[in-house]
C-alpha positions in Angstrom: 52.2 -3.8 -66.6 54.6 -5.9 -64.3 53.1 -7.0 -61.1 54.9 -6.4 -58.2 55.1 -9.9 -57.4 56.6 -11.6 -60.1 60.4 -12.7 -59.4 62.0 -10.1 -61.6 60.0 -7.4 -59.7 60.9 -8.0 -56.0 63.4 -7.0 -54.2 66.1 -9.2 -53.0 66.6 -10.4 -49.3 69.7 -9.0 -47.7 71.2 -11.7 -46.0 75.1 -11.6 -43.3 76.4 -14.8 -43.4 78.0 -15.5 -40.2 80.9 -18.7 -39.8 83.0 -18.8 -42.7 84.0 -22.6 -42.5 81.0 -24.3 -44.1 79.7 -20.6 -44.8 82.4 -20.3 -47.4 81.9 -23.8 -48.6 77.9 -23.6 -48.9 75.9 -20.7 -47.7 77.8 -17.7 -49.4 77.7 -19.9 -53.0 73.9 -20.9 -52.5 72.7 -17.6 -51.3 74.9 -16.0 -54.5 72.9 -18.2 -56.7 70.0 -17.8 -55.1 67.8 -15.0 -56.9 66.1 -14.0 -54.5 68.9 -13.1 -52.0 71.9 -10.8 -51.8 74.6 -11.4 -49.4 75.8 -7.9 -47.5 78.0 -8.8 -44.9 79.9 -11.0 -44.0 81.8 -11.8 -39.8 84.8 -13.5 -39.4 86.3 -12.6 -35.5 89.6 -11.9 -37.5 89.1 -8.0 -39.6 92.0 -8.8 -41.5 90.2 -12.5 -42.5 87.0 -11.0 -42.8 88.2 -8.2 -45.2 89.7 -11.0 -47.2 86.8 -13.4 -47.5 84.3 -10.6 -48.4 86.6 -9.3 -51.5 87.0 -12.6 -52.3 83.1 -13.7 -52.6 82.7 -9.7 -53.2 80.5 -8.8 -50.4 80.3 -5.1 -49.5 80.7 -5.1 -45.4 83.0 -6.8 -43.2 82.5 -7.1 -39.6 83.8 -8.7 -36.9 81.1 -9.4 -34.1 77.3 -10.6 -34.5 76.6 -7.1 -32.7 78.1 -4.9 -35.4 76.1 -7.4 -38.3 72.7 -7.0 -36.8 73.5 -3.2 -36.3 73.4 -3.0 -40.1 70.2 -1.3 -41.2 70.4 -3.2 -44.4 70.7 -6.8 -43.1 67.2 -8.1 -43.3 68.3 -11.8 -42.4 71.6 -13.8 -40.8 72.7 -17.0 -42.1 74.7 -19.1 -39.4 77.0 -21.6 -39.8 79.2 -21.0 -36.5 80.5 -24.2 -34.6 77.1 -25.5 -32.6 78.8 -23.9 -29.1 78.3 -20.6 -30.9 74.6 -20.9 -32.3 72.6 -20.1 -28.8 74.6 -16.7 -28.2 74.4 -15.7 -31.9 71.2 -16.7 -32.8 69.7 -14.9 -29.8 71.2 -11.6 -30.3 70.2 -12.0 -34.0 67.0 -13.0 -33.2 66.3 -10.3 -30.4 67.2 -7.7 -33.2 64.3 -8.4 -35.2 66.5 -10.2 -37.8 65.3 -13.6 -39.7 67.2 -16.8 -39.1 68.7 -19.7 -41.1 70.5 -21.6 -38.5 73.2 -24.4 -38.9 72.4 -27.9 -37.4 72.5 -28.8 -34.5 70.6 -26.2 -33.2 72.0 -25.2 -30.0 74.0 -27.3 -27.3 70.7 -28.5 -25.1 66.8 -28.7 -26.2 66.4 -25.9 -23.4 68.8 -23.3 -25.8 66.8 -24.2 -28.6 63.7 -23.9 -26.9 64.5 -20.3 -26.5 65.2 -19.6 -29.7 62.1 -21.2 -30.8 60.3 -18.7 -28.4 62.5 -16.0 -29.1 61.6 -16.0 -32.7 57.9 -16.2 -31.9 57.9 -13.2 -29.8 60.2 -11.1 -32.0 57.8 -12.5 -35.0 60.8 -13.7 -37.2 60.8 -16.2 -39.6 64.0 -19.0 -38.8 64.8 -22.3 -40.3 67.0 -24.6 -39.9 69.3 -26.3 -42.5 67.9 -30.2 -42.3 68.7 -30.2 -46.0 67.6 -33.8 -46.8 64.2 -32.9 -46.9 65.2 -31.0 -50.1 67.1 -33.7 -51.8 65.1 -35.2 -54.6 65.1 -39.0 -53.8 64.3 -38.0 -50.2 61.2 -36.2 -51.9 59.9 -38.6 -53.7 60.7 -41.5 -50.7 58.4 -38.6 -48.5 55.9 -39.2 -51.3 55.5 -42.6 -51.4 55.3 -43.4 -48.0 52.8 -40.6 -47.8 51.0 -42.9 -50.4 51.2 -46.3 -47.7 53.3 -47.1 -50.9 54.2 -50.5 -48.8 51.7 -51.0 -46.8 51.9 -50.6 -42.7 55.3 -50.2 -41.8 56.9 -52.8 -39.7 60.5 -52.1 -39.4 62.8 -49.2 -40.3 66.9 -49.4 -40.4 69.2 -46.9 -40.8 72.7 -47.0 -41.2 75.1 -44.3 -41.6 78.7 -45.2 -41.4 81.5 -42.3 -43.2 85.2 -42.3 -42.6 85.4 -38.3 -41.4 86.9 -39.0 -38.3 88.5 -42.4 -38.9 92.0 -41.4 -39.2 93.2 -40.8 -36.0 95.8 -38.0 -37.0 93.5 -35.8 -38.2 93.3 -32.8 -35.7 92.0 -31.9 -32.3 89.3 -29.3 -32.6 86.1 -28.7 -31.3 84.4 -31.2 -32.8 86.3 -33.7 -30.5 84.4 -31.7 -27.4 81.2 -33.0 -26.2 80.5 -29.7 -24.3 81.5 -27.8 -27.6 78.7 -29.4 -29.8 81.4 -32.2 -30.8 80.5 -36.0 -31.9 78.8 -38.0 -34.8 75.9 -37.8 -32.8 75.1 -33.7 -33.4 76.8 -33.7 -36.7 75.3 -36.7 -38.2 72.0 -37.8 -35.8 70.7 -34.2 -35.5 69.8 -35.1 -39.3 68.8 -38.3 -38.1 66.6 -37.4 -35.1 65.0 -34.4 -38.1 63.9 -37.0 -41.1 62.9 -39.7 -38.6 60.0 -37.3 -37.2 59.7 -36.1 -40.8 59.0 -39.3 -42.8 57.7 -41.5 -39.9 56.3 -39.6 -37.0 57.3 -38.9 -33.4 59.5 -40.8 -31.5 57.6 -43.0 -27.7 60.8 -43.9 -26.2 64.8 -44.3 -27.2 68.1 -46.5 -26.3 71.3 -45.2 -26.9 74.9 -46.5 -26.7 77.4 -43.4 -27.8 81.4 -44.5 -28.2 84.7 -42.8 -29.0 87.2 -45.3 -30.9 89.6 -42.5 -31.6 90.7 -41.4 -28.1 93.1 -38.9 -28.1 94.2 -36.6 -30.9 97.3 -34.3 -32.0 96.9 -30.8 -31.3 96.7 -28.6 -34.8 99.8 -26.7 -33.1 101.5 -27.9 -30.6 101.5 -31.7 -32.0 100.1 -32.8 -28.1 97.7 -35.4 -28.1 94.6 -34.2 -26.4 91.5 -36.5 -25.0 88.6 -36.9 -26.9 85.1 -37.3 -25.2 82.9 -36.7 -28.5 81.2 -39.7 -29.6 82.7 -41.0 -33.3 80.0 -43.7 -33.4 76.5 -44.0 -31.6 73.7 -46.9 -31.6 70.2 -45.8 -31.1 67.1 -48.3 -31.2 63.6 -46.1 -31.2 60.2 -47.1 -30.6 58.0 -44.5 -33.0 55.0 -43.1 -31.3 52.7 -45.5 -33.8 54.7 -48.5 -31.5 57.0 -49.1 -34.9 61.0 -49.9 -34.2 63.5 -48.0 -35.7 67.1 -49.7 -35.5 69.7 -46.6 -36.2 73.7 -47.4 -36.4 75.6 -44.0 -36.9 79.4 -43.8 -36.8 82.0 -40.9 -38.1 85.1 -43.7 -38.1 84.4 -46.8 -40.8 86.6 -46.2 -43.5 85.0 -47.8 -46.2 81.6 -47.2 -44.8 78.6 -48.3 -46.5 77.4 -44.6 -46.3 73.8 -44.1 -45.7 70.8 -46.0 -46.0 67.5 -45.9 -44.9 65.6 -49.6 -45.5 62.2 -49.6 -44.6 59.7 -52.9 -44.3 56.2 -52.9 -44.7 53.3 -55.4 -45.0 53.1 -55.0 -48.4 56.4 -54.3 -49.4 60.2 -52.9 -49.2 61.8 -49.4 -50.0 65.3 -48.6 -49.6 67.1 -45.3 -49.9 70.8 -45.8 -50.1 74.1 -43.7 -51.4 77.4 -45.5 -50.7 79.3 -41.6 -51.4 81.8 -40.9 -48.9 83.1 -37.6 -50.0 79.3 -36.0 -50.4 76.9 -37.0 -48.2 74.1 -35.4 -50.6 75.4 -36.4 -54.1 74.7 -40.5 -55.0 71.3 -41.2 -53.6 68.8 -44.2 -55.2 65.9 -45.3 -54.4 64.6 -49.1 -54.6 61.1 -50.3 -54.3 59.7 -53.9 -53.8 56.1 -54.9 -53.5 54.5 -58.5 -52.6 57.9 -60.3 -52.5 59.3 -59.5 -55.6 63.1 -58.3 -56.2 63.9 -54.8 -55.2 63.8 -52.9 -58.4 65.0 -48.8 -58.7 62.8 -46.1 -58.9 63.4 -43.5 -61.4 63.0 -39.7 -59.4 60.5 -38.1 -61.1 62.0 -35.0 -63.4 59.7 -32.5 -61.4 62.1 -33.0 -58.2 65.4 -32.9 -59.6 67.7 -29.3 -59.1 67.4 -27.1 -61.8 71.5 -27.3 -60.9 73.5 -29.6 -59.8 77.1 -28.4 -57.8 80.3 -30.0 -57.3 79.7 -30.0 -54.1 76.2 -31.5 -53.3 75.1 -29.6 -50.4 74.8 -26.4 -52.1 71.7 -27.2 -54.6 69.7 -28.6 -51.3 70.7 -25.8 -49.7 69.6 -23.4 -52.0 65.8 -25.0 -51.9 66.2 -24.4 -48.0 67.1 -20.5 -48.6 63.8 -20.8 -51.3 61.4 -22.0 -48.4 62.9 -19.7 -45.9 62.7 -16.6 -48.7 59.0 -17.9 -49.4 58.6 -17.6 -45.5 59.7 -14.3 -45.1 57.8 -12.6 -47.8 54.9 -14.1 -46.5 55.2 -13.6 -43.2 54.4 -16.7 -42.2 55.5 -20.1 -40.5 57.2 -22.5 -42.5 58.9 -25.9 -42.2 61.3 -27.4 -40.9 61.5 -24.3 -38.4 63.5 -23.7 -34.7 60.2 -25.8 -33.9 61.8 -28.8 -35.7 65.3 -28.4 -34.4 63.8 -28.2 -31.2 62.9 -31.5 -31.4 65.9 -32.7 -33.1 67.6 -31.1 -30.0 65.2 -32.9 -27.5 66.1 -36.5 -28.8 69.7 -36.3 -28.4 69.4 -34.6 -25.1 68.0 -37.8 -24.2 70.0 -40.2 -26.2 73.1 -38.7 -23.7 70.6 -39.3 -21.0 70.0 -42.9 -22.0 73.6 -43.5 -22.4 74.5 -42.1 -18.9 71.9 -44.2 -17.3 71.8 -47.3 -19.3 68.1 -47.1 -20.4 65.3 -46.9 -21.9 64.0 -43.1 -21.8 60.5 -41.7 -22.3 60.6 -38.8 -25.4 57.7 -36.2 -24.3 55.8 -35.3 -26.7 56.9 -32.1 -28.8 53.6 -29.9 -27.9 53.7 -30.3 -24.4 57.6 -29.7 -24.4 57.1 -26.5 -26.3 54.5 -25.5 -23.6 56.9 -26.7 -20.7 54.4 -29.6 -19.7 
C-alpha cells in the first residue's frame, strides 16, 4: 500500500503566476519543474499577450486581471512577480481571497503596505513567502552553517560589496525602475536582498546611515526617444550598527561596469570568511567561499555535496527558486508558518524605509525592533 503522503501520491499545488517579465524568465520554468506544483493560469493586462504566453509555456487559463485569477476555483496559490508598485494591490486581493502567496522582492512600496499583507495573511490564515532566494543558494547555506558554528570566532566587522553594471549604460531605457515612487532604484532591487540575509546570517539591525545617489540622470524614453529624469537611486552606501553593537559597512551600486560583483567579508576574533562571485550576467551562478583561521592565508571551502541543486539552470535564479517554491509547498501542506515569510519582508521593507529616511535627514536613524513594529509599538 502507498501512503498518501509519499511524493508520487499527492496532489499537486495549483499555482497563477501573475507578471510575466521575470515570471516568464523564472517562476513559470521553476514552478514547471517543480513536482509538486502545476501552473493553471496565467495574467498578462494584454488578452491577446496573455493567450500567447500561456500556449507558449502551455498553461490552460489566461486572464487578464488578479480579480478574474483569484476567481478561479482551481487556483490554490498566486505567484507574483509584478513591478514592486503593483505587489500591495495584488497581493491583497489575492490574499483576502483565501489564496497562498509567493511574492516578488521588494515586498510592497512602504513597511506600512507590507505590514498589511503580513496581517492580512495571518487573518485569512494563508501561507506567503517571499522570494529572498539567497538563503537557498548552496554556498550561502553552508556560510549560514558555519557562522552558526562561531566558525571564526566573535564577529568584529562585516563588509559587503555589491557593485553590477545593470544600469550603467546610460541609454538603456526609461522605465519604472528609474521611479522612486514606482519601487525603482538599486536600493529595492538589490538592498531588499541585502537588508533580508543581513537579519538572516547576523541578527537585527540597532541603528543605520545611508547616502542613496543617481549617476545616470536622465534617460531616453523607450518610445518617444525623450530623455526623462531619473530620481531612483543607481548606487546607495549604508553603514549599520547590528543589534549585538557589530558594524556592518554595505556599498551597493547598479552602475560599475566591471563591478567586482558581490561579496560578503566577514572578520572575527578567530578568524576570516569571505563569500564572493565576481558574475555580472547571474547574480546566483559563481559563488565561493574562503575561510581563514588564526592568521593563516584564506584558503576555499569546498560546499558540501548535501547542498548543491539536484539541477543546475542556465539561468541561475531558477534552481534557488525552485527550493523557495519547495519551502513554500512544504508550508502549505502543513499548514504552517515557514521562513522567510511577509514577516521577513516586512522587515526588509522597514530598513529601507529608513535608509530614505536617513538620507533625507542626514542621520543616523534608530531601526525598532521587528516585534514591537509588528505589534504597532
Amino acid at each position: 500500500m502507498v501512503s498518501f503522503l509519499e511524493p508520487a501520491t499527492q496532489a499537486k499545488i495549483n499555482v497563477a503566476v501573475v507578471g510575466t517579465g521575470f515570471g516568464q524568465k523564472v517562476h513559470i520554468p521553476g514552478l514547471q519543474a517543480n513536482p509538486r506544483t502545476e501552473v493553471v493560469a496565467v495574467y498578462h493586462r494584454d488578452l491577446d499577450k496573455a493567450k500567447e504566453i500561456a500556449q507558449s509555456h502551455h498553461i490552460p487559463q489566461a486572464c487578464t486581471s488578479i480579480e478574474e485569477i483569484v476567481a478561479l476555483p482551481q487556483v490554490q496559490a498566486v505567484s507574483i512577480s509584478t513591478p514592486p508598485f503593483l505587489h500591495y494591490e495584488m497581493a491583497k486581493i489575492a490574499l483576502q481571497a483565501g489564496k497562498n502567496i509567493l511574492l516578488e522582492k521588494p515586498t510592497a512600496l512602504s513597511a506600512s503596505e507590507a505590514l498589511d499583507l503580513y496581517q492580512l495573511a495571518l487573518a485569512n490564515n494563508v501561507v506567503a513567502t517571499v522570494d529572498f532566494e539567497f538563503r537557498f543558494v548552496p554556498a550561502w547555506q553552508h556560510l549560514a552553517e558555519l557562522l552558526a558554528q562561531n566558525y571564526i570566532g566573535q564577529i568584529r566587522l562585516i563588509k559587503i560589496d555589491w557593485l553590477v553594471s545593470s544600469r550603467a549604460d546610460a541609454t538603456k531605457p526609461w522605465n519604472w525602475y528609474a521611479r522612486k515612487d514606482r519601487g525603482g532604484g538599486a536600493l529595492g532591487a538589490l538592498g531588499s536582498h541585502t537588508f533580508d540575509y543581513i537579519h538572516w546570517l547576523f541578527g537585527a539591525v540597532r541603528r543605520l546611515s545611508a547616502q542613496l545617489s543617481t549617476a545616470v540622470a536622465v534617460r531616453p524614453d523607450a518610445i518617444s526617444g525623450e530623455m526623462k529624469s531619473v530620481d531612483a537611486d543607481d548606487s546607495c552606501m549604508l553603514m549599520l550598527e547590528l543589534a549585538n553593537g557589530t558594524p556592518c559597512n554595505v556599498c551597493i551600486s547598479a552602475c560599475t561596469y566591471q563591478g567586482r560583483g558581490h561579496w560578503i567579508e566577514i572578520y572575527g576574533d578567530r578568524g576570516t570568511l569571505v563569500l564572493g562571485s565576481n558574475n555580472q550576467k547571474d547574480y546566483v551562478h559563481g559563488f565561493h567561499l574562503w575561510a581563514s583561521l588564526d592568521g593563516q592565508p584564506l584558503t576555499e571551502i569546498e560546499i558540501p555535496k548535501r547542498l548543491a541543486f539536484e539541477q543546475t539552470y542556465t539561468d541561475g535564479r531558477i534552481a534557488p527558486f525552485i527550493r523557495v517554491v519547495d519551502n513554500w509547498v512544504a508550508g502549505i501542506e502543513r499548514g504552517t508558518a515557514i521562513t522567510p515569510a511577509l514577516k521577513e519582508g516586512v522587515y526588509s521593507q522597514l530598513l529601507m524605509d529608513l535608509s530614505h529616511q536617513s538620507h533625507a535627514r542626514r542621520c543616523w536613524v534608530d531601526v525598532p525592533e521587528l516585534e514591537n513594529f509588528l505589534l504597532g509599538s
